[in-house]
C-alpha distance (Angstrom), angle and dihedral (degrees) to the residues before:
residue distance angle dihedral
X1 . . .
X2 4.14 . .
X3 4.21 75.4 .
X4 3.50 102.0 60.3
X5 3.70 97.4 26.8
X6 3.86 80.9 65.9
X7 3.54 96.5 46.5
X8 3.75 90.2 52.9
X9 3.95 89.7 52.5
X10 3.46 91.0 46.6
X11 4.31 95.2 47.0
X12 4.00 89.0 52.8
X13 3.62 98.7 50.5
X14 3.73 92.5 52.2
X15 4.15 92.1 36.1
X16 4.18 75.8 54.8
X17 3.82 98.2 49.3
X18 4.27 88.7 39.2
X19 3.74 87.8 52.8
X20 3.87 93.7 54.0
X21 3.78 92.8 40.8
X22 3.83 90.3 54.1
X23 3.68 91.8 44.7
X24 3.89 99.8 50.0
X25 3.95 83.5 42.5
X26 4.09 83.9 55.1
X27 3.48 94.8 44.7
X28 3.92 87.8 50.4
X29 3.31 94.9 52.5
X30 3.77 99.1 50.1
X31 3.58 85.8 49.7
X32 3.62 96.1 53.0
X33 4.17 88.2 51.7
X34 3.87 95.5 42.6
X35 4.20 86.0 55.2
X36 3.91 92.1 43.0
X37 3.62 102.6 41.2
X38 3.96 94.0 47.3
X39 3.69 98.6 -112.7
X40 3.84 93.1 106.7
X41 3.77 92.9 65.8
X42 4.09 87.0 42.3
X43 3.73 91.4 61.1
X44 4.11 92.9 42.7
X45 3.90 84.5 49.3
X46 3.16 95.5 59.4
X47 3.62 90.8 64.3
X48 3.57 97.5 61.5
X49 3.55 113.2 89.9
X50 4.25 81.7 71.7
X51 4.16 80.8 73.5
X52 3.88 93.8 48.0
X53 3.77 133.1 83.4
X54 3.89 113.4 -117.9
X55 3.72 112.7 -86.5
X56 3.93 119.3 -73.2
X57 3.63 127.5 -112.9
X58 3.82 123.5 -104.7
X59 3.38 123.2 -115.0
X60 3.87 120.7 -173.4
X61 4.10 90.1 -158.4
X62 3.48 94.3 51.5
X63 3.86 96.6 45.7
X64 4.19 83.3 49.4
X65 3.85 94.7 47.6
X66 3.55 95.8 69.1
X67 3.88 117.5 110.6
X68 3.92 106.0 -130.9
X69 3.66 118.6 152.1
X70 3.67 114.0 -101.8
X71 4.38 117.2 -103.1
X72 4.11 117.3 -90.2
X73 3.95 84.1 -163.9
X74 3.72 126.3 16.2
X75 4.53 113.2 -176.9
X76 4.07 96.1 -115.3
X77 3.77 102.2 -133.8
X78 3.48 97.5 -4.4
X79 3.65 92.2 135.1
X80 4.08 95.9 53.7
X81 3.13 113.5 129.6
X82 3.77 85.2 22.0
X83 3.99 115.5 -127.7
X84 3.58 134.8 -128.4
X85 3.66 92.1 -123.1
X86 3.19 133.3 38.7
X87 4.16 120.9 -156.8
X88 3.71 117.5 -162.8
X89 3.87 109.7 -175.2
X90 3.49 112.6 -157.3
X91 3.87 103.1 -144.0
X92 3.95 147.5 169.9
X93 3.68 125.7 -123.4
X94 3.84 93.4 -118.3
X95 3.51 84.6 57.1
X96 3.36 107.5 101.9
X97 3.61 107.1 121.2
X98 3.80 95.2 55.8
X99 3.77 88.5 48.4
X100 3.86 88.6 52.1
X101 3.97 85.9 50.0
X102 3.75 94.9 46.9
X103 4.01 90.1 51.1
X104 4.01 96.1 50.0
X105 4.24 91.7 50.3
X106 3.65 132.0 26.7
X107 3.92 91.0 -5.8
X108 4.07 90.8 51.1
X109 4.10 118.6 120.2
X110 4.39 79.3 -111.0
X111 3.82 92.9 53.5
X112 4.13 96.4 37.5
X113 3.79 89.5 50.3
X114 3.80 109.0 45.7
X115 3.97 79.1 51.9
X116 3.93 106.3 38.0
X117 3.92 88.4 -126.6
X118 3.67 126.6 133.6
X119 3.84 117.6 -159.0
X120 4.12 120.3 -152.7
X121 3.41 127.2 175.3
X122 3.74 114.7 -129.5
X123 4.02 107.5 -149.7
X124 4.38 136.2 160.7
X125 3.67 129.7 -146.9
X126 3.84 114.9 -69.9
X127 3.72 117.5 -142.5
X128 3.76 104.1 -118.2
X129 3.60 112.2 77.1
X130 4.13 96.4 -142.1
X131 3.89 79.3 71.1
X132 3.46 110.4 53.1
X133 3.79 89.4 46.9
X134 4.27 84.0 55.2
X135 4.09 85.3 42.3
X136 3.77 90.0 57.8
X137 4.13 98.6 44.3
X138 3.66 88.0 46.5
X139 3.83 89.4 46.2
X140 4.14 84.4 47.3
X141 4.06 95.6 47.7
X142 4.33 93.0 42.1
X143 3.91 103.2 27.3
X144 3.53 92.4 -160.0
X145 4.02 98.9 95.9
X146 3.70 118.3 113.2
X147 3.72 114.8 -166.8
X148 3.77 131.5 166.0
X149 3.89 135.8 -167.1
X150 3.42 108.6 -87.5
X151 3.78 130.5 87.0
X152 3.38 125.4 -84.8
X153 3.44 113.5 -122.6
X154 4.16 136.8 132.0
X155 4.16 83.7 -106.6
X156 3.90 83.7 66.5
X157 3.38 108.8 47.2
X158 3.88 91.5 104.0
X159 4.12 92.8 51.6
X160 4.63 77.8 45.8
X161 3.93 81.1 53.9
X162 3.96 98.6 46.8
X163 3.73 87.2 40.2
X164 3.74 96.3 60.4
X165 3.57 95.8 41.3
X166 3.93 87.2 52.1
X167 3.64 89.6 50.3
X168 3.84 87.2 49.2
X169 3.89 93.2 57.2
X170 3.49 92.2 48.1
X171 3.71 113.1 39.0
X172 4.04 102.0 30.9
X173 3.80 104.4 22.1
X174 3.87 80.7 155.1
X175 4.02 90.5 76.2
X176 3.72 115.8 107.3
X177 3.92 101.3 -158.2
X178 4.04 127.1 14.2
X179 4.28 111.9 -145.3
X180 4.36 106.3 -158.8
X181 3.24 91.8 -159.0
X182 3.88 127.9 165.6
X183 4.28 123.1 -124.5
X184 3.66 90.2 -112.0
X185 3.20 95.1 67.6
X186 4.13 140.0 93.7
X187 3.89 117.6 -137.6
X188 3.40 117.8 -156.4
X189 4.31 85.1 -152.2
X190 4.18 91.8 173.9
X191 3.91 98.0 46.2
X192 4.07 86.1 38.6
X193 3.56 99.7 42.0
X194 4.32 90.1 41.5
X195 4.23 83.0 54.4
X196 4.26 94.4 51.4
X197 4.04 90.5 42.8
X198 3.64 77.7 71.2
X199 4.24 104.8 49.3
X200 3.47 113.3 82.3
X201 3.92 104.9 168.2
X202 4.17 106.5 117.0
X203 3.72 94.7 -129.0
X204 3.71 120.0 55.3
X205 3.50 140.8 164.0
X206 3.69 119.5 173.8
X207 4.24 134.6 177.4
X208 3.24 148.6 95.1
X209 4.07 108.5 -44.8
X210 3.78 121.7 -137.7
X211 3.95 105.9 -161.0
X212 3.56 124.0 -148.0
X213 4.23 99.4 -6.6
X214 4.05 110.8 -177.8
X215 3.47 116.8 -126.6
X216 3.43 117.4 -101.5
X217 3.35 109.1 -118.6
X218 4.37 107.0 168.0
X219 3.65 111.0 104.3
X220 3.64 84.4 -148.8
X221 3.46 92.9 58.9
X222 4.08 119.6 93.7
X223 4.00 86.4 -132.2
X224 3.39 97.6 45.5
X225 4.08 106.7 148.5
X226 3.83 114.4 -159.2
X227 3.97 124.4 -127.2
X228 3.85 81.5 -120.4
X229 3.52 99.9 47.4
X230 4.45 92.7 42.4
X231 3.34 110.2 17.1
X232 3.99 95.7 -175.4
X233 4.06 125.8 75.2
X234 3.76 94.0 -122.9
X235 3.49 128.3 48.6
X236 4.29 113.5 -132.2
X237 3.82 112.9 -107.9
X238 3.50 106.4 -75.6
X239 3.97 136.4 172.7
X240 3.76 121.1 -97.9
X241 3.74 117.9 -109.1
X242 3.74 95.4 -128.1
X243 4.06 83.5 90.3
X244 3.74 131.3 -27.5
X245 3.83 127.1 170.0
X246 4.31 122.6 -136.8
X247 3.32 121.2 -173.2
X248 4.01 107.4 -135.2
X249 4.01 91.8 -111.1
X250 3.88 83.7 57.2
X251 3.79 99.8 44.8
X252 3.61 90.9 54.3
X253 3.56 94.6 48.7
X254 3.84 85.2 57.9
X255 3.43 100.0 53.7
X256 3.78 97.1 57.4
X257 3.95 89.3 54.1
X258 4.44 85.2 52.5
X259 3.91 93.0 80.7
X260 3.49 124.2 168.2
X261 3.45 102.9 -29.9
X262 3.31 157.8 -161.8
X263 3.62 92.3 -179.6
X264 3.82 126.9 -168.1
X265 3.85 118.2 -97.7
X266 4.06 86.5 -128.9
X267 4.09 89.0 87.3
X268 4.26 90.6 175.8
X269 3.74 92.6 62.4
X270 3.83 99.0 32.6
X271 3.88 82.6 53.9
X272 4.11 81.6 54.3
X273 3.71 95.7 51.3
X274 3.69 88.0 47.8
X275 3.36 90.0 56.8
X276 3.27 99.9 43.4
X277 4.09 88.3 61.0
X278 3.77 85.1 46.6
X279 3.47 91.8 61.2
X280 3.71 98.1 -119.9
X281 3.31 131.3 128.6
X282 3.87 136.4 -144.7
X283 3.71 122.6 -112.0
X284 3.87 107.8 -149.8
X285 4.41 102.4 -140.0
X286 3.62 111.3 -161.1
X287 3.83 95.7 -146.4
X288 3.79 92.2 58.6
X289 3.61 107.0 92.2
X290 4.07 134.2 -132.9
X291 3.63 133.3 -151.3
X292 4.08 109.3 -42.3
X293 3.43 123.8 67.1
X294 4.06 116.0 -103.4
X295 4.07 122.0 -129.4
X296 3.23 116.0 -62.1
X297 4.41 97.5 -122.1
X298 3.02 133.7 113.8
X299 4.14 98.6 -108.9
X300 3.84 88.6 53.8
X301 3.92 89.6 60.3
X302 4.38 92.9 38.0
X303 4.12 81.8 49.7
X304 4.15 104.4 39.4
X305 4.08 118.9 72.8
X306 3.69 77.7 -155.5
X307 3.47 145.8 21.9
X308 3.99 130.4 -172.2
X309 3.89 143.6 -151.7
X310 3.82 100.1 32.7
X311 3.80 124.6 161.9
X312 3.87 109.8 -145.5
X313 3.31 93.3 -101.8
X314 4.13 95.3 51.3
X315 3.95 73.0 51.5
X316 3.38 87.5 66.8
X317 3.78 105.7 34.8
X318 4.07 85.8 53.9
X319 3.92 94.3 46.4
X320 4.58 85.2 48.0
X321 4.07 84.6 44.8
X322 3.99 84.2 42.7
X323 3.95 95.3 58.0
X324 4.05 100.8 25.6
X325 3.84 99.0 151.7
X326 3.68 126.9 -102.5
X327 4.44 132.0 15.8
X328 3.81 107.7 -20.3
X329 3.66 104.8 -163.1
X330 4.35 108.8 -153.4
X331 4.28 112.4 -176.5
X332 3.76 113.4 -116.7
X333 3.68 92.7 -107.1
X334 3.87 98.1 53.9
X335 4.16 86.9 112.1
X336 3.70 89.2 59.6
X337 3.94 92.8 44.2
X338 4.25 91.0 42.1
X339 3.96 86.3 50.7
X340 3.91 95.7 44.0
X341 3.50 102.2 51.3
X342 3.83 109.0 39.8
X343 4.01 112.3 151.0
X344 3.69 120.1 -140.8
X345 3.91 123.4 -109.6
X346 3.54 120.3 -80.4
X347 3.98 100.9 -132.6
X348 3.80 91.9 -147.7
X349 3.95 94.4 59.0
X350 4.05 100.5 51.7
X351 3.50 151.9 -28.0
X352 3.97 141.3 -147.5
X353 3.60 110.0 -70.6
């Protein structure tokens, strides 16, 4: 019996030390797919409104004090009935092609209705005169251009930025949530719109967070951020400017905090810092996407809220793969294989608007 009673000793203490190998190698594991799928940085998001002051109070004077130039083009009852979501597309004159993509997929009268959005393109003047004459036809044949008077320029995409969201407050106060988006850029508007049905807090502020950003302090640099406009070395978690998602409460709370400018030309983080005075913090949303451009199938594009770097015609293919006919089945861990294996931008194809 001595035998046996041995053996049995000796089978526990290794079924013991098996069971906590397996289960650290578990817990590894799920770690490892949390931090590559996105849903890591969800749960740590979620902890940041500890960090942030409570939410400011509105004033109506100081939201109409601030200097923004006054609209070339405004959509005339865009906004009626007023949409769920709201898309601004930040966009370049010489655009036009991207726009033209944009309006025959996710920004089409089909796409825009099934999801109560509305998508406007949020534009300047361009220099050469041969364009603003085009800018205003196309705004004439579309109506859904919003421009402004100042130039258009990549120093002014933050004042493009505050413009929209002005317009927004003004001209569809109905809106629930705003999307800045840029026109090189995919929007899932059923999955997204399907996801914000379901968020009921009045202050919202959702994207794609980028943690603990330096501030850029080269003059020669495009981003550069003065002393005087950003006092501190690190910029507060904010949400990238490929896409991010305000509800309206939130937007106007933003505005009030813009002042009198000048503003920085980096308009994601400076909407960060404004939101940091407002008091409200970014949720990180793992189906928003960053920098590189995602696979190019047709589960990446049912999966993503957002998708980035497409040419008009990858515009296209996504919005064909988007709507192929009949039960599309994706496998649960098509997040985790859209996020892993994004491709770098093919300089030839396109370029930030």
């Amino acid at each position: 019996m001595r035998p046996i009673g041995a053996c049995l000793r000796l089978f526990c203490i290794h079924r013991r030390r098996w069971s906590s190998m397996f289960l650290l190698i578990s817990s590894l594991l799920l770690l490892l797919f949390l931090s590559l799928s996105g849903y890591l940085e969800e749960c740590l998001s979620r902890a940041l409104p500890i960090f942030y002051p409570n939410p400011s109070q509105l004033s109506s004077s100081r939201l109409a004090s601030i200097p923004l130039p006054p609209f070339l083009l405004s959509p005339a009852n865009a906004c009626s009935p007023p949409p769920l979501l709201l898309v601004l597309v930040s966009s370049a004159p010489s655009n036009r092609a991207r726009r033209d993509a944009i309006r025959q997929t996710w920004g089409s009268l089909s796409s825009t209705t099934s999801s109560s959005s509305l998508t406007l393109f949020v534009l300047a003047v361009p220099d050469k005169t041969e364009e603003r004459s085009a800018l205003v036809h196309e705004a004439v044949a579309h109506g859904d251009i919003i421009q402004a008077n100042f130039t258009d320029s990549y120093r002014n995409l933050t004042l493009k930025t505050l413009t929209g969201l002005l317009w927004a407050l003004k001209k569809c106060q109905g809106a629930r949530f705003l999307l800045k988006t840029d026109d090189d850029v995919f929007i899932n508007t059923l999955a997204l719109s399907a996801f914000l049905k379901e968020q009921h807090q009045e202050l919202q502020y959702f994207g794609r967070i980028n943690w603990h950003v330096p501030a850029f302090r080269n003059p020669e640099n495009r981003h550069y951020v003065s002393h005087e406009l950003y006092a501190g070395d690190y910029f507060p978690p904010y949400c990238s400017g490929i896409g991010y998602i305000l509800s309206l409460g939130a937007a106007r709370h933003l505005l009030q905090e813009a002042g009198n400018g000048p503003w920085p030309a980096v308009e994601d983080v400076y909407t960060g810092i404004l939101a940091k005075a407002a008091g409200i913090a970014p949720r990180h949303i793992a189906k928003i996407s960053d920098g590189p451009s995602i696979p190019h199938n047709s589960c990446c594009y049912r999966t993503m809220f957002t998708s980035h770097q497409l040419t008009p015609r990858g515009m296209q293919e996504a919005w064909n793969m988007l709507n192929e006919e009949g039960d599309h089945w994706c496998p649960p861990l098509t997040l985790l294989f859209c996020r892993t294996f994004r491709q770098p931008l093919d300089p030839g194809e396109n370029g930030a608007s």
